[in-house]
C-alpha positions in Angstrom: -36.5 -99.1 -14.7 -38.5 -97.7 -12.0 -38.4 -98.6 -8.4 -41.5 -99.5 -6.2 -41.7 -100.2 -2.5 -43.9 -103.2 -1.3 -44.8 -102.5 2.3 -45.4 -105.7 4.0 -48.7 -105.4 6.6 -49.6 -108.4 8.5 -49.2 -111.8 9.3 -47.7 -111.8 12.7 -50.7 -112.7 14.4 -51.0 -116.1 12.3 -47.2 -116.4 12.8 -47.4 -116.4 16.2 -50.2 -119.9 16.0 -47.7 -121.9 13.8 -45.9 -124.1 15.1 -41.8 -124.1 14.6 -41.6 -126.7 11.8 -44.4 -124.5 9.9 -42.5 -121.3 10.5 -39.6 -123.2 9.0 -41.1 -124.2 6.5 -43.0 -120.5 5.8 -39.3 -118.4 5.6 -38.7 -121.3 2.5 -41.1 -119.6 0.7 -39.6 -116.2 1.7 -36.2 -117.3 0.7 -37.5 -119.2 -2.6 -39.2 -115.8 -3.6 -36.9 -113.5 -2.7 -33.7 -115.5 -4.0 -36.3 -115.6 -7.4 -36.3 -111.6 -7.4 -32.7 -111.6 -7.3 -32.2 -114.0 -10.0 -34.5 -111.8 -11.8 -32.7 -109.0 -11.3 -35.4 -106.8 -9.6 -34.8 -107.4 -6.7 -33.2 -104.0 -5.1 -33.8 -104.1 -1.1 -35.8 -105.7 2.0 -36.0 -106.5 5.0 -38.5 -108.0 8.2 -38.9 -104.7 10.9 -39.1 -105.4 14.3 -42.4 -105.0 16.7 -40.7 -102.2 18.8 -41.6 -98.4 17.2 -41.7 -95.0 18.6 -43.3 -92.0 17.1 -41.4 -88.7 16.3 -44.4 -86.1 15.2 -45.3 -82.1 15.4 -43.2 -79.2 15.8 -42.5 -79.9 19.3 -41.4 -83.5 17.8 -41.8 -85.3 21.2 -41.1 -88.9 21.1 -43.7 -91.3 22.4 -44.0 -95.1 21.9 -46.5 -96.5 19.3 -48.0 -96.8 16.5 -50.7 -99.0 18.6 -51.9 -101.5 15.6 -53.6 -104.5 15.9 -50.7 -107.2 14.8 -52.9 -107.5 11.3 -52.8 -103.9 10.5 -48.7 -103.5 11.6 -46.1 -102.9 9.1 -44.0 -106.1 9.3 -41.3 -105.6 6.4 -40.4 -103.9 3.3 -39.2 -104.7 -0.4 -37.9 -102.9 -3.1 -38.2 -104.0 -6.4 -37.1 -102.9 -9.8 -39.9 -102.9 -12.3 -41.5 -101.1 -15.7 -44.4 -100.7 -14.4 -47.1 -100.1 -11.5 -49.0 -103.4 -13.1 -45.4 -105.6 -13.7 -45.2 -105.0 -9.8 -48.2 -105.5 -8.6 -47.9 -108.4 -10.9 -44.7 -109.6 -9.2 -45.5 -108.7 -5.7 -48.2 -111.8 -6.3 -46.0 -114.4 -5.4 -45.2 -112.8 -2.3 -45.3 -115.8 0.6 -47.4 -112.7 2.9 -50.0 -114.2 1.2 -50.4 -117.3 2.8 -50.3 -115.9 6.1 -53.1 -113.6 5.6 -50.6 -110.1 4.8 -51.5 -107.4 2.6 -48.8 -105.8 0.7 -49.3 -102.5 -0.4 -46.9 -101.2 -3.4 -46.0 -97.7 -3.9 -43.6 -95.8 -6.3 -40.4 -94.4 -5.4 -40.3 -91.2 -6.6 -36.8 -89.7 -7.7 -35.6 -86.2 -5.7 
């Protein structure tokens, strides 16, 4: 089974205009579909990031603060699912509740070292 990172871009912005009862009723969705992955058994990581990030870069690797995204194009959270394929996770990253929020989830292999 290979493993595949979905990195979770977005939604923030359309987070932030809901009010609490909708918020509660968005992480549902998150639990209902990440509780499904684990039932599944392809479920193998993930978690919301915080807002906060600093940049480490260069040979002089200074430290600055950053990235400076618009909260559409931030990276909001990760998963990391089991799957066969490329197309089964792409397939199951559809049901992902970033969706209804506007998000775009990008999926990526893992590679082995």
């Amino acid at each position: 089974m290979n493993r595949y990172m979905l990195i979770l871009w977005g939604g923030d912005a359309r987070i932030a205009k809901m009010s609490p009862d909708q918020i509660q009723d968005h992480m549902k969705h998150w639990t209902t579909w990440m509780d499904g992955l684990a039932k599944q058994g392809v479920l193998d990581g993930g978690e919301p990031l915080g807002s906060e990030a600093r940049l480490v870069k260069g040979a002089k690797k200074p430290v600055t603060d950053g990235p400076y995204t618009e909260a559409k194009e931030a990276v909001t959270g990760y998963v990391i699912l089991k799957a066969e394929s490329m197309d089964k996770a792409c397939e199951i990253t559809k049901g992902c509740p970033l969706f209804e929020i506007e998000g775009t989830v990008e999926v990526r292999p893992i590679r082995a070292m």
